[in-house]
RODO-2510 file (C-alpha; in nm, 4 decimals, decimal comma):
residues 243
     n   res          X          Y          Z
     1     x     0,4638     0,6985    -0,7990
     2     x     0,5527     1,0735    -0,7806
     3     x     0,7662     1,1818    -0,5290
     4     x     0,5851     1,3206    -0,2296
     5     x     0,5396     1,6743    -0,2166
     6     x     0,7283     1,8235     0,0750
     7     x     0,4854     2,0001     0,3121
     8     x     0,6519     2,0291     0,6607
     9     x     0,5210     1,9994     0,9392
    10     x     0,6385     2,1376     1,3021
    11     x     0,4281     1,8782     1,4650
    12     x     0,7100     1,6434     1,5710
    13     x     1,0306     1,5928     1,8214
    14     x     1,2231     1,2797     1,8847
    15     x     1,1972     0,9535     1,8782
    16     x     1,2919     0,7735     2,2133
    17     x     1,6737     0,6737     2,2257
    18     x     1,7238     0,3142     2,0854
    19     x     1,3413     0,2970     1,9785
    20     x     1,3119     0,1212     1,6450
    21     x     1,0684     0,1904     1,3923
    22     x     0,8778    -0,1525     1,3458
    23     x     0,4997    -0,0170     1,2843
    24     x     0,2416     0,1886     1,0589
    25     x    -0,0089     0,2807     1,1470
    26     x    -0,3116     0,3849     0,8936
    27     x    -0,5914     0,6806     0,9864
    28     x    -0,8341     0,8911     0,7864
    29     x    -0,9078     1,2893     0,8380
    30     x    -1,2218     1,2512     0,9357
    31     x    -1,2600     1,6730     0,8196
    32     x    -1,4988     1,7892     0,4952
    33     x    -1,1441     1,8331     0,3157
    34     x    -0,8295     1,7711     0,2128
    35     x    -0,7298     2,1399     0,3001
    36     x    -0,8756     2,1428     0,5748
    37     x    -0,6766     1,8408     0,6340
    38     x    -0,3533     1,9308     0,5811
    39     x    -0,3610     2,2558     0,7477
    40     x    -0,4349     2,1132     1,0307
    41     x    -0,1767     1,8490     1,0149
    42     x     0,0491     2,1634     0,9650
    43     x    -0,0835     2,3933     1,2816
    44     x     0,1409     2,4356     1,5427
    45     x    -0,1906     2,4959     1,7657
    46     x    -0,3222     2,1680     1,6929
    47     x    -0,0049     1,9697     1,8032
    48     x    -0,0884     1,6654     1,5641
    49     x     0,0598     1,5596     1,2984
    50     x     0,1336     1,2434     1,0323
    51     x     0,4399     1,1307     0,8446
    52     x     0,2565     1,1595     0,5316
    53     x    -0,1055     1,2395     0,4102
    54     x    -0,2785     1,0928     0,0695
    55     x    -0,5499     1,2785    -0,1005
    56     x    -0,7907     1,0445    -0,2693
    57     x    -0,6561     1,1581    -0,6199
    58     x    -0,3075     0,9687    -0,5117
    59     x    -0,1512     1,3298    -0,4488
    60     x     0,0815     1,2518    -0,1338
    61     x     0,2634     1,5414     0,1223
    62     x     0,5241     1,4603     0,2971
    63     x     0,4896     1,6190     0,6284
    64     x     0,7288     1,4971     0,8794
    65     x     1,0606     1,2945     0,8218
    66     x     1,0604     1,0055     0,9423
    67     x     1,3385     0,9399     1,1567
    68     x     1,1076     1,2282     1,3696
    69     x     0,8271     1,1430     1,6099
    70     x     0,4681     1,2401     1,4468
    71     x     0,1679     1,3424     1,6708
    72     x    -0,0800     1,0732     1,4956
    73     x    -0,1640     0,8056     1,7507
    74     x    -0,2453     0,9769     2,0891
    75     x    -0,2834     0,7144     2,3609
    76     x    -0,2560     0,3767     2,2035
    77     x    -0,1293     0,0195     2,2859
    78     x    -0,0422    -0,2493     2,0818
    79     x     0,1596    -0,5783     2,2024
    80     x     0,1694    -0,4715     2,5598
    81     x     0,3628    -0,1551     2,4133
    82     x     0,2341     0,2235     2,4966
    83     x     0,2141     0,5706     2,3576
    84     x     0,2756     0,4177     1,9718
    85     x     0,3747     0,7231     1,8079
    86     x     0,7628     0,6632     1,9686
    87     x     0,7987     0,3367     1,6906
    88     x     0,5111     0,3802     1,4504
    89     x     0,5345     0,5726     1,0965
    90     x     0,1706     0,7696     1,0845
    91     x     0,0009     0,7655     0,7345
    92     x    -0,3395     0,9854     0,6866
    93     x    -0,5926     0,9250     0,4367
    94     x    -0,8019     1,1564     0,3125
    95     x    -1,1737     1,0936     0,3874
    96     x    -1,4465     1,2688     0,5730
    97     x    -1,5083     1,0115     0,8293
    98     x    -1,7748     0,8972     1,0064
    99     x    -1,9100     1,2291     1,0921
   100     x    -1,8703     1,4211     0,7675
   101     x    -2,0084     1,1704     0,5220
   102     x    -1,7656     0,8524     0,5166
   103     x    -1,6734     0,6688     0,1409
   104     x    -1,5084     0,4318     0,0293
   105     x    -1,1228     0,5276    -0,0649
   106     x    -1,0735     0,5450    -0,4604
   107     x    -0,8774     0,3802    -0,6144
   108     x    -0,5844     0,6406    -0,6982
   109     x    -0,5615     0,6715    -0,3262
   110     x    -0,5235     0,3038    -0,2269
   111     x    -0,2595     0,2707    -0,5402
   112     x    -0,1083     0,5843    -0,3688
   113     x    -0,0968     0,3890    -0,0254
   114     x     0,0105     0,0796    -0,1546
   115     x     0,3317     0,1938    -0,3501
   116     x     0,4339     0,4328    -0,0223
   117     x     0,3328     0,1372     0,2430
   118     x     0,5493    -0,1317     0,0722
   119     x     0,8589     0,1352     0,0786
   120     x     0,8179     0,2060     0,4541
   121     x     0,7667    -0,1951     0,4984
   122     x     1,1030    -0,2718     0,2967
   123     x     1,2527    -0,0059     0,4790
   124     x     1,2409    -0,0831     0,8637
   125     x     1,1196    -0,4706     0,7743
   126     x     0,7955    -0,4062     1,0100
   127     x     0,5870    -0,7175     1,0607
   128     x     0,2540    -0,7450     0,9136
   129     x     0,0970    -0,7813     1,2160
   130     x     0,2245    -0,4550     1,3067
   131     x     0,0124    -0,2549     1,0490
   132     x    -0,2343    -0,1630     1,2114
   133     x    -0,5273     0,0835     1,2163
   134     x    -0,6059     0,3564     1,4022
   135     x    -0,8916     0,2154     1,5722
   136     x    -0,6651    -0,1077     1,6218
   137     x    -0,4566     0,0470     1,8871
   138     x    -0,7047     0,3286     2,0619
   139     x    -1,0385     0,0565     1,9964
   140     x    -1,2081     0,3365     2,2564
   141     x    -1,1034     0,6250     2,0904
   142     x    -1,0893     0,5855     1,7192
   143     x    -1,3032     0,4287     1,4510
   144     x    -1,0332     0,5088     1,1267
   145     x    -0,9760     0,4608     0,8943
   146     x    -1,2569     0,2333     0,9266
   147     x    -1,4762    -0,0598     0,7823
   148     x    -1,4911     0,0440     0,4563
   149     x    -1,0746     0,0619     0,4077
   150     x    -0,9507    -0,2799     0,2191
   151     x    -0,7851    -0,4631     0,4167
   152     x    -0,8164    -0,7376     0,2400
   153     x    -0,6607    -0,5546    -0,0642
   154     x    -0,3437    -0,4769     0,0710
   155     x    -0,2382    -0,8069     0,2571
   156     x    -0,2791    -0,9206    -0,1174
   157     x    -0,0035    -0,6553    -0,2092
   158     x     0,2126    -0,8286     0,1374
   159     x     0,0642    -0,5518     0,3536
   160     x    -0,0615    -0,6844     0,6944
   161     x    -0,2514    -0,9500     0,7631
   162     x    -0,5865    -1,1119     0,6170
   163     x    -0,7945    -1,3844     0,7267
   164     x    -1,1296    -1,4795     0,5495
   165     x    -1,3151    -1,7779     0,7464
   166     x    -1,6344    -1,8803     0,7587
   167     x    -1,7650    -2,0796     1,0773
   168     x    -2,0302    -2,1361     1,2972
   169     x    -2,1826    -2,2612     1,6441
   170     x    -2,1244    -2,1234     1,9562
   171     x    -1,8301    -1,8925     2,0526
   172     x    -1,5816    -1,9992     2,2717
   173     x    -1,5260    -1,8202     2,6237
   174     x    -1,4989    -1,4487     2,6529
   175     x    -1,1643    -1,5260     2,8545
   176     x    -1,0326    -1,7521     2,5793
   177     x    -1,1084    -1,4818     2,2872
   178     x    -0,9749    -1,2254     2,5277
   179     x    -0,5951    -1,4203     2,5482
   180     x    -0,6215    -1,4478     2,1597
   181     x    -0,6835    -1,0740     2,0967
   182     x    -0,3914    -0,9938     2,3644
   183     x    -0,1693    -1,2299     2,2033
   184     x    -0,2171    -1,0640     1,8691
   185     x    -0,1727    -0,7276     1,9707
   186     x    -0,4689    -0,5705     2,1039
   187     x    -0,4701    -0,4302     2,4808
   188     x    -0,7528    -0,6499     2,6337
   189     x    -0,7273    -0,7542     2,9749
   190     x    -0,8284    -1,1514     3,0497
   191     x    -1,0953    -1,1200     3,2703
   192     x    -1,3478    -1,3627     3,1562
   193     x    -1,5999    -1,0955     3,1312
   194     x    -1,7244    -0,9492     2,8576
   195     x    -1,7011    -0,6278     2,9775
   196     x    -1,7440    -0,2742     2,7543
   197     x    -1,3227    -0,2388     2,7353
   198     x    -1,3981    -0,6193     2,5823
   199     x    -1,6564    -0,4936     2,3374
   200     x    -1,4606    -0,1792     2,1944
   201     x    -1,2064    -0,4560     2,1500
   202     x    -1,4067    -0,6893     1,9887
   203     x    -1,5165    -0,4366     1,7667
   204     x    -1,2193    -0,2919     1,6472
   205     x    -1,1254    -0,6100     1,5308
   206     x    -1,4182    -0,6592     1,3324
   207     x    -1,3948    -0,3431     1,1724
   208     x    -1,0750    -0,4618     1,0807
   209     x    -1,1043    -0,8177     1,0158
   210     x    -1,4671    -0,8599     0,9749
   211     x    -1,6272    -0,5478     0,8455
   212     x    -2,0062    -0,6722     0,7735
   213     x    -1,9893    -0,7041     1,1537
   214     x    -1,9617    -0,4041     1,3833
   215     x    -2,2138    -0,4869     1,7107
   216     x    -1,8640    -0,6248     1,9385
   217     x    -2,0257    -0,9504     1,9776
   218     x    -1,8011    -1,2794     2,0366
   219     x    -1,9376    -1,5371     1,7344
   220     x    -1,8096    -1,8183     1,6251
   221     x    -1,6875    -1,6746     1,3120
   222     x    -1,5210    -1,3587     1,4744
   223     x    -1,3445    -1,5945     1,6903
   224     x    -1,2171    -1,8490     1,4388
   225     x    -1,0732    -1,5349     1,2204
   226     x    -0,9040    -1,4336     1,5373
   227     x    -0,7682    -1,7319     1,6069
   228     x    -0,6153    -1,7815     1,2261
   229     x    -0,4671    -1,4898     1,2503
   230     x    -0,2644    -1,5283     1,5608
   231     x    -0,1695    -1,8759     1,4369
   232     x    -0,0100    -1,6958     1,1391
   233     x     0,1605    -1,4557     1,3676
   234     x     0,2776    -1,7310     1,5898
   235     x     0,4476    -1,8954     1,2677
   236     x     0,5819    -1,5829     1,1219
   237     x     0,7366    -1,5072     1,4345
   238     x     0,9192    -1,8394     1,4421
   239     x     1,0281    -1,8163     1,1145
   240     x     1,1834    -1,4603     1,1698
   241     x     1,3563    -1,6175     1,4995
   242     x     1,5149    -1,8645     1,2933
   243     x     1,6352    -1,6652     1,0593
***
């Protein structure tokens, strides 16, 4: 892969003293272009910003260094952890979003992606249940980069997580999926109710993990994904303990 072209942004300031980097966290532009994209990424007035952007040709900018806080994730949780910008490296993808026409992300731009992501990953060894989307930490907020990004693709290539179940019958409790999501990262409180903060919850994981469903509904086969998953992050956790 090329080297990225340096575009700098002055959308950044320090990381938190002692705060590791140990997440990424993947977003589209949602804007009708790529330069609209990056000069916004680049305006001082807009006060956001992203470690790096991809166009959908592959072309990558490297806009803040990352050692430096980017402006990418807003107000976001993830493993009872806020404000996710202090430990997170931000990566944009180019793509007009919901609102301006969303697509699928070619192929160039997901080889781009991959190459860069498995750098960062070697780099600070992040956990792969610490890539996250967008949507996955801000699930009231923020749709990106959405249910038509592979997911599925890159835990292939050892990015993130994947789990592909099938299953039905009836769903266990809302307050039983609710301790699963929390356990696995998500900020969902356990109240046994499946309450709207539940839904956008619920939701943002399928869009994640189970894209052909987006309504926030608890089924069986949402919750047996869920449950895989956490299982796997429960046994890579103990393996990186031991070691």
């Amino acid at each position: 892969m090329p080297d990225p072209i340096e575009t700098p942004s002055p959308n950044h300031d320090a990381r938190p003293d002692g705060r590791a980097i140990d997440m990424l966290v993947l977003h589209y532009t949602g804007m009708e272009s790529a330069a609209a994209a990056l000069a916004r990424l680049c305006d001082p007035a807009a006060k956001v910003s992203a470690h790096y952007m991809i166009e959908e040709d592959g072309t990558t900018y490297a806009l803040v260094p990352e050692e430096r806080r980017a402006w990418h994730a807003g107000v976001s949780a993830w493993e009872g952890e806020q404000a996710m910008n202090n430990c997170s490296i931000g990566i944009e993808l180019v793509n007009p979003g919901h609102e301006f026409g969303y697509r699928s992300f070619p192929e160039p731009q997901i080889g781009a992606l991959t190459q860069l992501a498995r750098a960062i990953l070697f780099r600070y060894t992040i956990p792969p249940w610490r890539v996250v989307a967008h949507s996955d930490i801000a699930p009231a907020r923020k749709e990106d980069p959405g249910e038509l990004f592979p997911w599925a693709r890159l835990a292939e290539a050892g990015i993130g997580l994947w789990a592909d179940y099938r299953a039905e019958g009836e769903a266990p409790p809302v307050a039983v999926v609710q301790k699963l999501l929390a356990e696995y990262g998500y900020e969902c409180a356990e109240t046994g109710e499946m309450d709207e903060a539940t839904r956008c919850v619920v939701t943002a994981f399928q869009r994640h993990f189970r894209p052909e469903r987006l309504d926030g509904i608890i089924d069986a086969e949402t919750a047996v994904r869920l449950a895989a998953l956490v299982d796997r992050k429960r046994r890579m956790r103990a393996r990186r303990v031991e070691v």
